[in-house]
PAMI-162030 format. One record per atom (N, C-alpha, C, O, CB): x, y, z; residue in one letter. Coordinates in steps of 0.1 Angstrom, whole numbers, plus 2048, in hexadecimal, padded with zeros to 3 digits. Glycine has a CB too. Layout:
residues N
XYZA...
This chain:
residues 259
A86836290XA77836292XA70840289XA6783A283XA748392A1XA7284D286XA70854283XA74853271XA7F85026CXA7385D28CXA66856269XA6C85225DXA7485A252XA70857247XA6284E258XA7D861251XA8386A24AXA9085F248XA95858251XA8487B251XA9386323AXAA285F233XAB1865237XABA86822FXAA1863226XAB1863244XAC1864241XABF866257XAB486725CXACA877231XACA86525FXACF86326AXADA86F270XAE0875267XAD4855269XADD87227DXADF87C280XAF587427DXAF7869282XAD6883290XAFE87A277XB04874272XB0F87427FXB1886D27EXB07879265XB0E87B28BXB1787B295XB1486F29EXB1B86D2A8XB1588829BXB0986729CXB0585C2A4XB098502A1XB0A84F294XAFA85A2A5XB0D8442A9XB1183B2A1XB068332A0XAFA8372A1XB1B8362A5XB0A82529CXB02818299XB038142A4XB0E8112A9XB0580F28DXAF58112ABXAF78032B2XAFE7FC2B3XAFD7FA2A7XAF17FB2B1XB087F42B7XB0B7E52B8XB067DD2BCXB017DE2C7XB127E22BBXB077D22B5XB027C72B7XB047BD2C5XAFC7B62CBXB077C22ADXB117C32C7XB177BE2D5XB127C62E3XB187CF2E9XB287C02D4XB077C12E6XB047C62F0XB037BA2FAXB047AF2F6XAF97CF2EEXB017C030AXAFC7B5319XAEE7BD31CXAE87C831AXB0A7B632BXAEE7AC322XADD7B432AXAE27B9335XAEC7B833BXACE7A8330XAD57C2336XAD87CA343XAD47C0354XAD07B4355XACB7DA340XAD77C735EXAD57C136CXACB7B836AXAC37BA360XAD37CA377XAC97AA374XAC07A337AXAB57A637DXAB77AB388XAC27A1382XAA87A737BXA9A7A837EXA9B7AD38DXAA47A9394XA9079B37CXA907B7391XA8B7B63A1XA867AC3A3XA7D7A839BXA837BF3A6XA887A53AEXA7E79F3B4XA747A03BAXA6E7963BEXA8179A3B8XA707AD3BDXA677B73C6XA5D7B53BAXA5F7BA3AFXA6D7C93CAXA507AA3BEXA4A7AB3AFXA3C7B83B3XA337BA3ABXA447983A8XA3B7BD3C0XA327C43C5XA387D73BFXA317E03BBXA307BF3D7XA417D83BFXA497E13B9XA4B7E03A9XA4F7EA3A3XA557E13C0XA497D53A4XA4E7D6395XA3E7D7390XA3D7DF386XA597C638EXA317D1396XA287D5390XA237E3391XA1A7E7389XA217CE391XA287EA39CXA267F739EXA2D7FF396XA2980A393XA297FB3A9XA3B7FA391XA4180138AXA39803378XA3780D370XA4E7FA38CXA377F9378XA2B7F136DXA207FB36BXA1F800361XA247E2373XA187FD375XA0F804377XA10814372XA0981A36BXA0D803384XA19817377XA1C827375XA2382B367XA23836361XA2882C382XA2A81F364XA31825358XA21824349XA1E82C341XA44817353XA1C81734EXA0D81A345XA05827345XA0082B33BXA0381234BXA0682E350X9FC838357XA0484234EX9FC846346X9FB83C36BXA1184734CXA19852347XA1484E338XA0B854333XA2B85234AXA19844332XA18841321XA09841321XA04846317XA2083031AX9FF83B32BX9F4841322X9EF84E325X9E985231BX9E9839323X9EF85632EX9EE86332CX9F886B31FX9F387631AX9F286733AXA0186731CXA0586C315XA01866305XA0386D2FBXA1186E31BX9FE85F304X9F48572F8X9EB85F2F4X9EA8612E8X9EC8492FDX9E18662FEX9D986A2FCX9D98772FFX9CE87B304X9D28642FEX9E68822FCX9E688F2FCX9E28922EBX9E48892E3X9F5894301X9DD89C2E7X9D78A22DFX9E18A52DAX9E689F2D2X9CE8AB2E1X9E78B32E0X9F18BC2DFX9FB8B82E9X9F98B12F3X9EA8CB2E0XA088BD2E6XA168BC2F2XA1D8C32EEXA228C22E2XA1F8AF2F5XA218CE2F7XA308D22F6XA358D32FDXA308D9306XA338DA2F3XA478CE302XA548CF305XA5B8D2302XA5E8D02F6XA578CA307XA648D830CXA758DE30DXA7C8CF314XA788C931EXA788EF31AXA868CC30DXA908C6312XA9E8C5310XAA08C7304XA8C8BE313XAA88C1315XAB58BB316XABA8B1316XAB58A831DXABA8BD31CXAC58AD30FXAC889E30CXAD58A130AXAD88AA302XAC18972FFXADF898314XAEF892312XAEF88330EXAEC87B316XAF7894322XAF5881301XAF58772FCXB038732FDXB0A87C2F9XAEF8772F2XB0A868300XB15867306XB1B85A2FEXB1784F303XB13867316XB248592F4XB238462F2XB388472F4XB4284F2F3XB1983E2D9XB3683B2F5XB478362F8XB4A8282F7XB4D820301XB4B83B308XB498242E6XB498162E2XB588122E6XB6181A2E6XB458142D0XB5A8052EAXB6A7FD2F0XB718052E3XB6F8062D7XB6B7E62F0XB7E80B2EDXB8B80E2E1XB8881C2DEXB928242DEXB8B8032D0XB7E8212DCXB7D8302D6XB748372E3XB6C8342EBXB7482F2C5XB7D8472E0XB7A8512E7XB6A8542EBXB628532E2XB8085B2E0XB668572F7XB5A85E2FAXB5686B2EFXB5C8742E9XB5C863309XB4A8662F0XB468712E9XB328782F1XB298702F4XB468692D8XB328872F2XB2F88E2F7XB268952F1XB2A89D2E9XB378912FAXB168942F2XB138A12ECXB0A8A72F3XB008A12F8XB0E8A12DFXB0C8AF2F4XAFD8B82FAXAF38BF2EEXAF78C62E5XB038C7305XAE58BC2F1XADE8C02EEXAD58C92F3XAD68CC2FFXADD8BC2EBXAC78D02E9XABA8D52F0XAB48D82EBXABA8E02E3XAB88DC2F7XAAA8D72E9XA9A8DB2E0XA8E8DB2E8XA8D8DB2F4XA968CF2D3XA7F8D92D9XA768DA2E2XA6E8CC2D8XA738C42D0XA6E8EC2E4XA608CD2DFXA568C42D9XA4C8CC2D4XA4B8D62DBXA4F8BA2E2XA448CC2CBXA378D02CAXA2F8C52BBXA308C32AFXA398E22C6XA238C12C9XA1B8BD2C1XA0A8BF2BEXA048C72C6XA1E8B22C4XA038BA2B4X9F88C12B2X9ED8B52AAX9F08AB2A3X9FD8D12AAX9E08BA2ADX9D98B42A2X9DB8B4293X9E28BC28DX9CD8B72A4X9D38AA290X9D98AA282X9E68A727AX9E88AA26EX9D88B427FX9EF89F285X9F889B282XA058A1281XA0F89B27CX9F589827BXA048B1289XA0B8BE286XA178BB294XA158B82A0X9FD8CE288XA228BB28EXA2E8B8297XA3A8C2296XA3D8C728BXA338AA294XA418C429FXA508CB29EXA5A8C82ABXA598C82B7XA4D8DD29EXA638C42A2XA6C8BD2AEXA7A8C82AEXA818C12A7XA708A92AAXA7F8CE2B0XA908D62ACXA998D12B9XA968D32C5XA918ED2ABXAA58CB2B3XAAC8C72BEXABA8D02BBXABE8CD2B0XAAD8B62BFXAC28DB2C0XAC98E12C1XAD78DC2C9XAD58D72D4XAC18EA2C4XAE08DC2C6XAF08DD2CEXAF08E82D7XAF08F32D4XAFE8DF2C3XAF18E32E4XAF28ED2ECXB008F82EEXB068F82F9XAEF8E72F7XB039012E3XB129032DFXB109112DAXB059132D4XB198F82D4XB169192DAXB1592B2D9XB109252CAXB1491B2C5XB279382DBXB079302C3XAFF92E2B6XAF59262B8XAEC9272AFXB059292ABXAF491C2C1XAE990F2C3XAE390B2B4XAD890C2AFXADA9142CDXAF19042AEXAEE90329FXAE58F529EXAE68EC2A6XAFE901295XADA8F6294XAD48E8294XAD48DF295XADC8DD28CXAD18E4290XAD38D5299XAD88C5299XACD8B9292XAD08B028AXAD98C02ABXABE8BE298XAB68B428EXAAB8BB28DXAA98C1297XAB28A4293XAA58BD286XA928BF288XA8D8BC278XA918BC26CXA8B8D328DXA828B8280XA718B327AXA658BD27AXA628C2285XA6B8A8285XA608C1272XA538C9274XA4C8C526AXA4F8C625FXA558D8273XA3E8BF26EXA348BB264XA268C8267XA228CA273XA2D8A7267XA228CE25FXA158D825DXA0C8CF25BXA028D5256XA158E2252XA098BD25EX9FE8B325AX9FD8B2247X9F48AC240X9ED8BA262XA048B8244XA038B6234XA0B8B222AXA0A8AB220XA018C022FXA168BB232XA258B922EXA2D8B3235XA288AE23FXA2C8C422CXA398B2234XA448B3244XA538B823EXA588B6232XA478A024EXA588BD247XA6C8BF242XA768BA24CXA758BD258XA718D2241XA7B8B724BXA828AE251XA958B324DXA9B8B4242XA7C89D24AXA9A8B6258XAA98B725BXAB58B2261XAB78B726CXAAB8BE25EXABC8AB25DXAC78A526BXAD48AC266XAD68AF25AXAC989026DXAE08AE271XAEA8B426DXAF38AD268XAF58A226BXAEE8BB275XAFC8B725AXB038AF252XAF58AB242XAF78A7236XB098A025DXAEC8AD248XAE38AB237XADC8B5232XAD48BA23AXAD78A0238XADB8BA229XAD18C3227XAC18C2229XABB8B7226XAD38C721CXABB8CF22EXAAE8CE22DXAA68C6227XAA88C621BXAAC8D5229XA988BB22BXA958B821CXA808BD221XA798BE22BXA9C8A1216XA7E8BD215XA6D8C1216XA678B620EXA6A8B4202XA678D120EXA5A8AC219XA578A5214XA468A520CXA3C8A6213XA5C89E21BXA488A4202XA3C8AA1F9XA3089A1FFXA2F8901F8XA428AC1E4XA2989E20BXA2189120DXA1A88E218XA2488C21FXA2988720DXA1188C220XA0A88E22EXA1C882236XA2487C230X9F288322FXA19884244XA2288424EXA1E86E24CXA1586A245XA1D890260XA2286A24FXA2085A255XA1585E260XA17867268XA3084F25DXA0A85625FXA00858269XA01855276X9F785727DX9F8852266XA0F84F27FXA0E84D28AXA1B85628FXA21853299XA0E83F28CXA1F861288XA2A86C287XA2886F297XA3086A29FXA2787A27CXA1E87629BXA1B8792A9XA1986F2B2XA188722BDXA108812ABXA188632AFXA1385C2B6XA238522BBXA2284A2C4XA058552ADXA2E8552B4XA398502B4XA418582BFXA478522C7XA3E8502A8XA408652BDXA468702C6XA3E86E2D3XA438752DCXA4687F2C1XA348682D6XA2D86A2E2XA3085B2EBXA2D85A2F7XA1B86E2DEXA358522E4XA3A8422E5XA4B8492E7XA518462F2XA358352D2XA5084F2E0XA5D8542E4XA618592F3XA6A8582FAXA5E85E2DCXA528602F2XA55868301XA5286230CXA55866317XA4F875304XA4A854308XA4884C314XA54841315XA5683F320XA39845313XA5A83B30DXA6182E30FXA7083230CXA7882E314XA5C821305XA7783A2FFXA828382F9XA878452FEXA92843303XA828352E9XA828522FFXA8585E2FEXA8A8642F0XA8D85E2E6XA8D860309XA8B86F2F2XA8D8732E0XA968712DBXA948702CEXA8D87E2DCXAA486F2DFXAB18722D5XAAF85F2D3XAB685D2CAXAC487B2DDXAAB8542D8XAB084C2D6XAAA8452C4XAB083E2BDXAAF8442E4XA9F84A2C3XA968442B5XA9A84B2ABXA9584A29FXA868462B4XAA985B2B1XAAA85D2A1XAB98582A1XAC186029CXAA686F299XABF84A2A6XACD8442A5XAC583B298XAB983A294XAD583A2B6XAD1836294XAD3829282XACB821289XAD581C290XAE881E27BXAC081A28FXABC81128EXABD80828AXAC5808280XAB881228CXAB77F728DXAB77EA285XAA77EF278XA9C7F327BXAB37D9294XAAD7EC26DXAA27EA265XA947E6263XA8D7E7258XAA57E5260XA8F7E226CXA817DC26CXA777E2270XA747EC277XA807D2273XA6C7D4268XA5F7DC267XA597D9274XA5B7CE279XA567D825BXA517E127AXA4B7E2286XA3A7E4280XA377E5274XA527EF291XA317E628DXA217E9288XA227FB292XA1C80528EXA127D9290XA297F929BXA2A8072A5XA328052ABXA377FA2ADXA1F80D2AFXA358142B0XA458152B8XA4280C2C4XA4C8082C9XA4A8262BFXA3980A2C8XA368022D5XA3F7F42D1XA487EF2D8XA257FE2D9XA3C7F12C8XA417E32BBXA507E12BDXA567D72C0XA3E7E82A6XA557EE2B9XA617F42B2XA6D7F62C2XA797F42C1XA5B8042A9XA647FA2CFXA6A7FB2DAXA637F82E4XA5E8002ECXA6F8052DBXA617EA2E5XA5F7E22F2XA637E3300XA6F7E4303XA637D92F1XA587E330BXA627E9317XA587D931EXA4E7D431AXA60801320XA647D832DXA607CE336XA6D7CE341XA777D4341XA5D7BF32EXA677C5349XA6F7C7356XA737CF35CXA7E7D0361XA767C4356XA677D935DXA677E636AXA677E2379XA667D737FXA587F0369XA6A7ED37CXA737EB388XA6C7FE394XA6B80A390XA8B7EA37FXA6A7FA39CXA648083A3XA708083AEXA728003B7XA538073ABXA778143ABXA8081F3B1XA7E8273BCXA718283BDXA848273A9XA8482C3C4XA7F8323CFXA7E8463C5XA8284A3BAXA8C82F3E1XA7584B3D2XA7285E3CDXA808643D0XA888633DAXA638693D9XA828693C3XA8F86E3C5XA8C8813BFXA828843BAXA9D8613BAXA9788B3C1XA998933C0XA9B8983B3XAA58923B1XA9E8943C8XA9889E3A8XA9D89E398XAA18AF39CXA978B63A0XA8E89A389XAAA8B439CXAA48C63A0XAA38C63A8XAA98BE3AFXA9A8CF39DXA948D13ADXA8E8D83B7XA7E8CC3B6XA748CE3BDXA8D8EA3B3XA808C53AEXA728B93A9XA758A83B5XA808A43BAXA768B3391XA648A23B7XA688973BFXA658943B3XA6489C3AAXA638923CCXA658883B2XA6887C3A6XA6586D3A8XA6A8663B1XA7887A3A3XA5E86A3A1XA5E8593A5XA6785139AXA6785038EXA4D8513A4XA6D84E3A4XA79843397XA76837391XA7982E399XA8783D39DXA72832386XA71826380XA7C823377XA8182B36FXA6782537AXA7F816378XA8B81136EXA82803363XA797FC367XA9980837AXA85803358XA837F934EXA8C7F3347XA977F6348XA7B7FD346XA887E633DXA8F7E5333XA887EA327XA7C7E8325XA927D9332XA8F7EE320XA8C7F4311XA957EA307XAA17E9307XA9180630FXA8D7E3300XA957DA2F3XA8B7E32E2XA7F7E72E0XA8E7C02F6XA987E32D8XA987E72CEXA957DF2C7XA9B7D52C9XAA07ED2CBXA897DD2BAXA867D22B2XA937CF2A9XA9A7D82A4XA787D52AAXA947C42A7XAA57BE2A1XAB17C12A6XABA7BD29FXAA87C1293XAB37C92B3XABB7C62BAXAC37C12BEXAC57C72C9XABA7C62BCXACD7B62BDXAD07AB2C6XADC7A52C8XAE47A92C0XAC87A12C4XADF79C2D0XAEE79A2D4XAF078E2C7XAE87882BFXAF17932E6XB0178F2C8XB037842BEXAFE7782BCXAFC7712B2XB0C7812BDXAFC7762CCXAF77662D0XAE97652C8XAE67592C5XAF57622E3XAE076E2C5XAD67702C3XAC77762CEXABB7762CDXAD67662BDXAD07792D7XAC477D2E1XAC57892E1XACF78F2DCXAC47782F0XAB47912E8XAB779C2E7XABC7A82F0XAC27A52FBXAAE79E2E2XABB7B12EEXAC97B82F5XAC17C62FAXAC07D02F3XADA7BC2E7XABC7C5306XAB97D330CXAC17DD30FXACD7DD30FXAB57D3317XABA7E6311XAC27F6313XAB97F5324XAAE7EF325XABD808302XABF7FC32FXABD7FF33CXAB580F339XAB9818332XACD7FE345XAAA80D340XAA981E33FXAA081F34CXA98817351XAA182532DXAA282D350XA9B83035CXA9684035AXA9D84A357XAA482C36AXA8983E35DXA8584B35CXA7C84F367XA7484736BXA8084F350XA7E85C36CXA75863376XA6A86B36EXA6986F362XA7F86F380XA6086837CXA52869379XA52878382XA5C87B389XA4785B37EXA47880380XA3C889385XA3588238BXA2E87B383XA3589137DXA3388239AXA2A87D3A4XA1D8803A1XA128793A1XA2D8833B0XA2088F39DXA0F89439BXA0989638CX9FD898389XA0F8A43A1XA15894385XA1088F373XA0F88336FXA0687F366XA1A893369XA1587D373XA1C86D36EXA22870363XA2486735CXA1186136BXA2687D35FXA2F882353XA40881353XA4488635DXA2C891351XA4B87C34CXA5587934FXA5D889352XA5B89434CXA59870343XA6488935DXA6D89335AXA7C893356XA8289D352XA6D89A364XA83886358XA91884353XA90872350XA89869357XA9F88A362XA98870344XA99861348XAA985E340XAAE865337XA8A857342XAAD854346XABB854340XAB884133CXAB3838343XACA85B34FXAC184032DXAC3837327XAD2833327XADC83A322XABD83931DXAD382432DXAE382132AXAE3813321XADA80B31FXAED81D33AXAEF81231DXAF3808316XB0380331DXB0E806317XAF280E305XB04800323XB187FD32BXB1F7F8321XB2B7FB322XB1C7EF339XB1D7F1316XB287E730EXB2C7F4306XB387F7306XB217D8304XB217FB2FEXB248082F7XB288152FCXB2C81E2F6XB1A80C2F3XB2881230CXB28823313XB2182B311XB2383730FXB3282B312XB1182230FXB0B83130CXB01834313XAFA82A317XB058332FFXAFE844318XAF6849324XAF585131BXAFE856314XAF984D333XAE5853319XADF85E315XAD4863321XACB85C326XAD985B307XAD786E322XACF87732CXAC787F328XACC889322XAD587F334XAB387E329XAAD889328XAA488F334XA9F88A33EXAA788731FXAA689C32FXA9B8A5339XA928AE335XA968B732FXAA18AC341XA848AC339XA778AE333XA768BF33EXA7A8BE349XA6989E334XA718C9339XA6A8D433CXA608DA338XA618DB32CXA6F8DA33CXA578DE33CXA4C8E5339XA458DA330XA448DC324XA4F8F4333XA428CF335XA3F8C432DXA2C8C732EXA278C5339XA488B5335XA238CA324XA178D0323XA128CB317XA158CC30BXA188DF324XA058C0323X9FA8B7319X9F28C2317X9F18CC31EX9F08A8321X9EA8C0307X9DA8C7308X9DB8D430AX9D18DB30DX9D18C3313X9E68D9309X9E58E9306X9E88F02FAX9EE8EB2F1X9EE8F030EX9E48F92F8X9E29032EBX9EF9072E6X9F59102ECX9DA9112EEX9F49002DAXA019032D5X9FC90B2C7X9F290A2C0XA0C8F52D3XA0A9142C8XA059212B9XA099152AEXA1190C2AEXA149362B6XA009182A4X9FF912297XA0D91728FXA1190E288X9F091728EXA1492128FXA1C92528EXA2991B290XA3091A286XA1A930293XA2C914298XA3190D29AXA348FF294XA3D8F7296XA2E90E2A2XA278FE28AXA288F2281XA2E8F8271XA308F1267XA188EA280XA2E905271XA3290B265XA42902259XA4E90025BXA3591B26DXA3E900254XA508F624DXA5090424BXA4790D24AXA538E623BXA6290324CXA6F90A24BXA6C90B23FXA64904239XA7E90324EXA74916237XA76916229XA80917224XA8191D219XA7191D224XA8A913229XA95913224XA9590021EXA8F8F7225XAA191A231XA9B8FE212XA948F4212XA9F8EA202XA9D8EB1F6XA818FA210XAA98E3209XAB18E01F8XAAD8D21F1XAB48CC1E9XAC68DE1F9XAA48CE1F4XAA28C31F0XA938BE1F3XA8F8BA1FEXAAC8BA1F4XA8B8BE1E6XA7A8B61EEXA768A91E6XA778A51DBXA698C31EBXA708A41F2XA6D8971EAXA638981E7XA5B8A11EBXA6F88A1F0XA5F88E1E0XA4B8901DDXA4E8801DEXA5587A1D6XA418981C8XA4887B1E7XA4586B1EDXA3786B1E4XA308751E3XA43868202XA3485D1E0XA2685A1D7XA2284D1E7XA178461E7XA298501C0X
């Protein structure tokens, strides 16, 4: 989703071989409620100015024949007018050595994944930069838009990650938090099974009663074994983030100048 050259190299590729997930509800008084609320979250969050979050992510995959694999993560969000973004996702591991980040100052941007070097890109950000991370935090959650993707061209991440067939969950406990539980399908543009159909990912995420803001949502895939788990904290529309924070790194081995 996110446009920078190169992928975090510990992740795999998609396969192609995927199943759909469970049977539709039939509760269609509950699925438009579910409907309802998951709109209410993505557009409040559409129309945050500014956002910043702390969160956690266990990304978990275990393709047929080969070993599980495990990671824990954690970072934050920060976003801003002007197109001003910073994403650092960290290994949760003594050193908390880097794993990915993004930082655009609206002019420039630099961009890092682990295993590549630094790169500085001499060029304003893609104009829907923020507007991708805020579609992230409503439908895909974050670690899933920086996996190898299918190639294609989309108009917006909405385009790019289609959701339908919500489903309203009962209030459940997350923590010391109540929660409203919604479940969806999420399909990836070019996606799809061999037969040629396309191939959802299951994902369910809990809501803030009193935000409509997500606080955990977990994405599976069964044919892949893959559960990725996130959890949102101190998750804060429309507040005053230090400019400081959009500053690019300078450490820096490679810059592009994009025309």
């Amino acid at each position: 989703m996110f446009k920078h050259p190169g992928f975090s190299p510990v992740l795999i590729v998609l396969a192609a071989c995927v199943t759909p997930s469970p049977g539709q509800n039939t509760n269609r008084g509950g699925d438009d409620r579910a409907k309802q609320l998951f709109q209410q979250m993505e557009g409040r969050l559409a129309k945050a100015q500014t956002l910043e979050c702390a969160f956690e992510i266990t990304d978990e995959f275990a393709a047929r024949g080969d070993p599980r694999t495990k990671l824990l993560l954690e970072g934050y969000l920060f976003l801003a007018e002007g197109n001003r973004a910073r994403q650092e996702i960290n290994e949760r591991a003594d050193g908390r050595p880097t794993f990915h980040m993004l930082v655009s100052d609206g002019m420039r941007w630099w961009w890092y994944d682990k295993g590549s070097p630094p790169h500085l890109v001499n060029k304003k950000p893609y104009a829907d930069l923020n507007a991708d991370f805020l579609t992230a935090l409503a439908r895909t959650g974050l670690s899933l838009p920086n996996l190898p993707l299918p190639p294609v061209e989309a108009a917006d991440s909405k385009e790019r990650f289609p959701v339908s067939g919500f489903r309203l969950g009962p209030k459940e406990k997350i923590g010391e938090r109540e929660a409203q539980r919604l479940e969806y399908q999420l399909f990836i543009k070019g996606q799809k099974e061999p037969d040629g159909e396309d191939a959802p990912f299951s994902v369910t995420v809990w809501l803030d009663p009193q935000t409509s803001l997500p606080i955990q949502r977990v994405v599976v895939q069964d044919v892949l074994g893959m559960r990725i788990t996130e959890s949102y904290d101190k998750l804060i529309l429309n507040g005053k983030v230090d400019a400081k924070r959009f500053e690019l790194p300078k450490e820096t081995k490679e810059t592009i100048i994009e025309r």
